[in-house]
C-alpha positions in Angstrom: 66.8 80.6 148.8 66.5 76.8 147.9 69.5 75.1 146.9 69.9 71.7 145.7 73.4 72.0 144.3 72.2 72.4 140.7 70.5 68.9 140.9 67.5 68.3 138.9 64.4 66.8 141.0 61.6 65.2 140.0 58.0 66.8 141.0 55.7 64.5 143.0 52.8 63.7 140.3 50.3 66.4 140.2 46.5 65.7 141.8 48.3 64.5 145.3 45.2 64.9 147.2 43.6 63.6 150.6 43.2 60.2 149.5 44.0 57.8 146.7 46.8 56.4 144.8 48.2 59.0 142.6 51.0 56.6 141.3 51.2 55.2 137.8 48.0 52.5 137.5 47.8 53.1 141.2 43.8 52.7 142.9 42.4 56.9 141.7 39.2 55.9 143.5 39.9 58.4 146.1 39.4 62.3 146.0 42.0 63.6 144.3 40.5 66.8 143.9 42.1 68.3 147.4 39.6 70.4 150.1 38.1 73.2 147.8 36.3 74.7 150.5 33.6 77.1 150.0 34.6 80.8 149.9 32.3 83.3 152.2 32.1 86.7 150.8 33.1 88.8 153.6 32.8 93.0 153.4 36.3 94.7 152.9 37.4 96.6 156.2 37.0 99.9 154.2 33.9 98.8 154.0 32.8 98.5 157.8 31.0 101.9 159.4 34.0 102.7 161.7 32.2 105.2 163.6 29.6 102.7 164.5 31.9 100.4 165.7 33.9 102.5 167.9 30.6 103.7 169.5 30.0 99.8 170.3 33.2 99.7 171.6 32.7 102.9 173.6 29.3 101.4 175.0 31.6 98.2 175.8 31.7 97.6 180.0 35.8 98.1 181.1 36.5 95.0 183.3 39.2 97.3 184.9 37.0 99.4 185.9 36.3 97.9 189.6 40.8 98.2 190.3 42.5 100.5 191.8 44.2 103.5 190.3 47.5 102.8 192.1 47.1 99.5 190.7 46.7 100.3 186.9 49.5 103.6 187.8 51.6 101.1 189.0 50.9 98.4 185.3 51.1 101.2 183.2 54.8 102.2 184.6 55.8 98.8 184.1 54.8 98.7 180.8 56.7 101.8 180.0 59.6 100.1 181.7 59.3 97.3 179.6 59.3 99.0 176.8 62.5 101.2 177.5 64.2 97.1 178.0 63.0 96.1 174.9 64.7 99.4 173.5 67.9 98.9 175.1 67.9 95.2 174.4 66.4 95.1 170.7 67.4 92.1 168.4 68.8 90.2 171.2 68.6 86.8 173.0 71.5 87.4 175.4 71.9 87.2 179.2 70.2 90.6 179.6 67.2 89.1 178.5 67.2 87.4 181.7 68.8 89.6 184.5 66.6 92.7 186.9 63.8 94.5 184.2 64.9 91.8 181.3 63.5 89.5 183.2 60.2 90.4 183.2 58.2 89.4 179.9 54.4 90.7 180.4 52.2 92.5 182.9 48.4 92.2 184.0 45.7 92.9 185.7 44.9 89.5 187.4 43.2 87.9 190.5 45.1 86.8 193.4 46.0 82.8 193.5 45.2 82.5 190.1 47.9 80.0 188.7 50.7 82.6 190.3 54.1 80.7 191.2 54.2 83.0 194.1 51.9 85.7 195.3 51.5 88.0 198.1 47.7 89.3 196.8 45.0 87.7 198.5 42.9 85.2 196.6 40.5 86.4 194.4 41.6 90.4 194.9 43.4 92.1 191.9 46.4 92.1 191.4 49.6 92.8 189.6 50.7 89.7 187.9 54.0 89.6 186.5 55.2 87.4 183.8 59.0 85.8 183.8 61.4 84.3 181.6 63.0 82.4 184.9 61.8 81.7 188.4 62.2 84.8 191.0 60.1 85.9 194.1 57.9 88.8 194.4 60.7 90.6 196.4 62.7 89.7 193.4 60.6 91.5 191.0 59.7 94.7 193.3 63.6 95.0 193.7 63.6 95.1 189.4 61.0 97.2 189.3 62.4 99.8 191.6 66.0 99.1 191.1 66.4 99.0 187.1 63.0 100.6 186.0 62.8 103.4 188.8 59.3 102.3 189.9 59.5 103.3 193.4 56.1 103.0 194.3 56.2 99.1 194.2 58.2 99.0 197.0 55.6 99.2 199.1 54.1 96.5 201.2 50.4 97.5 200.0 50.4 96.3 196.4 49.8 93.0 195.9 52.0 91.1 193.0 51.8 87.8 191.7 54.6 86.3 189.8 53.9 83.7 186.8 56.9 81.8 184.7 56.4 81.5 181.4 59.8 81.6 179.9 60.1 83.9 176.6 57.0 84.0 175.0 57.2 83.4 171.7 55.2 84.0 168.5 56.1 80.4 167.6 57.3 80.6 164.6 57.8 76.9 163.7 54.0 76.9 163.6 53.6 79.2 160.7 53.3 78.8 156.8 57.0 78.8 155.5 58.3 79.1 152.0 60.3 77.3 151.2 59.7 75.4 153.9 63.1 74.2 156.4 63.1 71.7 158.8 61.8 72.1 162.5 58.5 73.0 161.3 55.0 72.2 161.5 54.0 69.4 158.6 51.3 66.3 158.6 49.5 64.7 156.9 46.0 65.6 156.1 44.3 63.5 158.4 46.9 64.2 161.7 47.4 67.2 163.6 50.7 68.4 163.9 54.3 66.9 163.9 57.6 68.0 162.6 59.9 67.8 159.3 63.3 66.3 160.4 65.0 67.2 157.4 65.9 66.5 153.8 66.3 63.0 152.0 66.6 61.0 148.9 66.6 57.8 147.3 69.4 55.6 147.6 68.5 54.2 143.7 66.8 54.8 140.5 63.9 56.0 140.5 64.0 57.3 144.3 67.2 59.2 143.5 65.6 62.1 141.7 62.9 62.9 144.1 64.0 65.3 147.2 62.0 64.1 150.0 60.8 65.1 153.7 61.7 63.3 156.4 59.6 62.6 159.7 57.5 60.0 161.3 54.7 57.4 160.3 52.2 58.8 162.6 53.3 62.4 161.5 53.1 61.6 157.3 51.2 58.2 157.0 48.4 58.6 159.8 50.1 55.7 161.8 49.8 53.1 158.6 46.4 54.8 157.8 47.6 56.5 154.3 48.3 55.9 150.7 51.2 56.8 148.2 50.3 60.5 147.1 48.0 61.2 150.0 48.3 65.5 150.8 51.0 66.2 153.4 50.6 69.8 154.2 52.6 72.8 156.1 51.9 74.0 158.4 50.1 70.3 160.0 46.2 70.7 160.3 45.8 71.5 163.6 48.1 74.9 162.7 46.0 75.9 159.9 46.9 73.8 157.4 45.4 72.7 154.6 45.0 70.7 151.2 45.5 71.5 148.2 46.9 75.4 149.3 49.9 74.6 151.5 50.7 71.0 150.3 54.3 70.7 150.1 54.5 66.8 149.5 52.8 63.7 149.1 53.2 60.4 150.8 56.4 58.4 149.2 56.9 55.7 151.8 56.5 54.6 155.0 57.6 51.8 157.2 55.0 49.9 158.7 53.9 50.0 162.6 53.4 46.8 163.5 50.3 46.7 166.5 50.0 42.7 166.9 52.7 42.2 169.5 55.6 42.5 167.1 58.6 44.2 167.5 59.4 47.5 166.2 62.3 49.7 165.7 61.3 52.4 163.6 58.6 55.4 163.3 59.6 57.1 160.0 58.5 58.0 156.8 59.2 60.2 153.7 57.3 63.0 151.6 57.8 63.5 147.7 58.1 67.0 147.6 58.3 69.9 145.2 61.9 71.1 145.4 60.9 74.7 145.2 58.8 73.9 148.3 61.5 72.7 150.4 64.6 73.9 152.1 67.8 72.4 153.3 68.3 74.4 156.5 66.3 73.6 159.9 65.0 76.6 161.6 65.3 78.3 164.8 64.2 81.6 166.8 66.7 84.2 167.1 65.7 87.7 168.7 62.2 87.1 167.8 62.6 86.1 164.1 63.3 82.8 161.7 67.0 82.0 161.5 68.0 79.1 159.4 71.3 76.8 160.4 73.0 73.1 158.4 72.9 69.8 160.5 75.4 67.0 158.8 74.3 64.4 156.4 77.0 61.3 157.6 74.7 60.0 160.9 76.7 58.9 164.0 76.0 56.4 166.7 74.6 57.9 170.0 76.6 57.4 173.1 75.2 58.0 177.2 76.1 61.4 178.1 76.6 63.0 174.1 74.8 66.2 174.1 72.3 66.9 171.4 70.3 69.1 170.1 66.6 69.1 168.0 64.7 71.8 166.6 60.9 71.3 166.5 57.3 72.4 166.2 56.3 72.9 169.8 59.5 73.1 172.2 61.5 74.8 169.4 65.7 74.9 169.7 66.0 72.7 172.8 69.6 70.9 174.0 69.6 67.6 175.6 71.3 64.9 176.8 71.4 61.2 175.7 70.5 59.2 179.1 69.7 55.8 177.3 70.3 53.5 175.3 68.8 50.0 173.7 65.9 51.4 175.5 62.8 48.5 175.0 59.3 50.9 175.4 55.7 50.4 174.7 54.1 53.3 172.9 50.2 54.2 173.0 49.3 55.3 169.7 45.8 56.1 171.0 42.6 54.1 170.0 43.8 51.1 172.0 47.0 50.8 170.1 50.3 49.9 171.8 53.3 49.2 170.0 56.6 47.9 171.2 59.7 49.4 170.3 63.6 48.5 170.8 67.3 49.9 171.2 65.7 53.2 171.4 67.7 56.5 172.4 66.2 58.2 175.7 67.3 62.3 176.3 66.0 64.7 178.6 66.7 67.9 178.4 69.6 70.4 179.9 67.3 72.9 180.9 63.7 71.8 180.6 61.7 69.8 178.8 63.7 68.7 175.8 60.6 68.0 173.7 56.8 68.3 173.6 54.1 67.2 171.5 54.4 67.9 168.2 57.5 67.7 168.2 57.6 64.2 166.9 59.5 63.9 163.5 62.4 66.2 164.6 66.4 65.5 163.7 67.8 65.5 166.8 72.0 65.8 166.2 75.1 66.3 168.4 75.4 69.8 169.8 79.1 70.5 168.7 80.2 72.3 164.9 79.2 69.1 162.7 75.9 68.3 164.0 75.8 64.9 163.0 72.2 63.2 163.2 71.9 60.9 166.0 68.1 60.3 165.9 64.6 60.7 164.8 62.4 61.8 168.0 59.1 59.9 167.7 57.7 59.8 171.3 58.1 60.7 175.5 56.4 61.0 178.4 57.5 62.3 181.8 60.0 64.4 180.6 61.8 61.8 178.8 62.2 61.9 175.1 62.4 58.8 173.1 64.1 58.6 169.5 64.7 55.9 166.6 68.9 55.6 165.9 69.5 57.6 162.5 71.0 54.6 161.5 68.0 52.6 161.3 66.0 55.0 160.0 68.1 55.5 156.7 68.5 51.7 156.3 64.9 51.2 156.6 63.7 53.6 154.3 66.4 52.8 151.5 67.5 56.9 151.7 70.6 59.4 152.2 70.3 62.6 154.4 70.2 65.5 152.3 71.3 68.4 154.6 
């Protein structure tokens, strides 16, 4: 449920669209009518002849049709193994998810050499592929398979298997419609793709106080200086599915200005007006498969080499890290020939991967210990290096207070 403490917030003024100046004797020259797109009248399943369309089906060609039966035998017993795990392990993220059978996330029918992390199939032949939440070698999964799933026919030396790591696989959650909406999920503006909501925020004075805002990035709510007050930011971001006017949650409040023309910068942030019934004060996270909601601190603290932190984002989702830099001086590409320099910047990389991706951009990032205090606002990497704006500056440059 969304709680603001029995606060009353102002709504964002109504027509926020996908251009224009919805403020008080603001510029209305732009379409303020939102996306109405057209609507397709499309049958009702009830609707469809089913019987015709499982004959298509029937008449379909099987692309297993050319492997093996020991092979698809030997997929369908995994499968069933799998599914015993899941049983045994249901609602859980714990370290049997990553131990013998647990291990093992997927199975297919796939060709030798084709992106495996290790193989013993020949190129190009079928093969058993094998996805993995952590590294192991083909040995390593035959031993699973026979050991803890009682497979005993891959132990032999003639069936190929191919091993592919993919970590859990996820539905990715952070990527879908929430309401209301917590932070760590997918927002933009109209015109972006994807970034992240950091968190909750408002004013510092009158009449900023009363309006409960989102907090993430310029280039994530103000198209990299390229918006207005009231422009449509939306969750999920575009390039997830969303769209104005059905799954605005804000509109453009501020930004601070990138500046492109050799001066220095220190800051990538901005704010969203947004409807208080929209918006929640939690940040999200995946936990056995499902949304689970957790509190970061509202009083920011001052990053420090070695502090371990943590973020919760669109792409990478829960990921810890480690604070590596400091007073970092970079030069970010904004794309379209735009670089822009930025100082005393935080660098982390991750504990155990990548600590960020993109899309990520916007996220809170806080210390990894019972107060999660806000350290930073992630804004950019490269090379497995995440870079983030101090807390600090980002509060004092937008005139706001955390509201977490």
């Amino acid at each position: 449920m969304n709680d603001n403490d029995g606060r009353n917030f102002q709504d964002p003024p109504t027509g926020g669209g996908q251009g224009g100046d919805t403020s008080p004797g603001g510029n209305t020259g732009g379409n303020t009518g939102g996306n109405e797109e057209a609507v397709d009248q499309f049958a009702a399943p009830d609707a469809l002849d089913r019987n015709a369309e499982a004959a298509a089906l029937s008449d379909s060609p099987d692309a297993l049709a050319s492997v093996g039966m020991e092979l698809l035998d030997l997929k369908r017993a995994v499968e069933d193994g799998m599914l015993q795990t899941l049983t045994q392990t249901a609602g859980t993220r714990s370290v049997e998810a990553f131990s013998a059978a647990g291990n093992i996330q997927g199975v297919a029918i796939g060709a030798g050499g084709d992106s495996a992390d290790v193989s013993s199939a020949e190129p190009g032949l079928p093969a058993l592929t094998v996805y993995v939440a952590e590294p192991t070698s083909v040995d390593g999964i035959k031993a699973a398979l026979v050991d803890s799933m009682g497979i005993r026919a891959a132990s032999s030396d003639r069936v190929p298997v191919q091993v592919v790591v993919t970590g859990l696989i996820d539905a990715q959650p952070h990527r879908f419609r929430l309401r209301p909406t917590p932070g760590g999920v997918s927002v933009a503006h109209f015109r972006v793709t994807a970034g992240t909501i950091g968190c909750l925020a408002v004013g510092r004075s009158a009449p900023r106080n009363a309006r409960l805002m989102v907090l993430s990035n310029n280039h994530v709510l103000a198209n990299s200086n390229g918006a207005m007050f009231g422009d449509c930011i939306c969750q999920p971001g575009p390039a997830d599915g969303g769209r104005c006017p059905q799954d605005q949650i804000a509109i453009l409040e501020r930004f601070v200005p990138i500046n492109f023309s050799g001066g220095i910068n220190y800051v990538d942030c901005a704010t969203g007006w947004a409807w208080p019934d929209r918006v929640r004060r939690e940040l999200v996270y995946l936990s056995g498969g499902s949304p689970a909601f957790f509190r970061i601190g509202s009083a920011p603290v001052l990053p420090a080499l070695g502090m371990l932190v943590g973020k919760s984002g669109r792409t990478t989702q829960l990921t810890q890290g480690r604070i590596t830099g400091l007073g970092a001086t970079i030069n970010v590409n904004y794309g379209g020939g735009r670089i822009a320099q930025f100082r005393d910047q935080i660098a982390i990389q991750g504990t155990g991967g990548l600590f960020s991706a993109p899309g990520d951009s916007g996220s809170s990032i806080w210390t990894w210990n019972a107060q999660r205090s806000p350290v930073g606002l992630l804004f950019a990497g490269g090379g497995g290096v995440t870079f983030a704006n101090r807390m600090t500056r980002v509060i004092a440059a937008l005139d706001i207070n955390l509201y977490t």
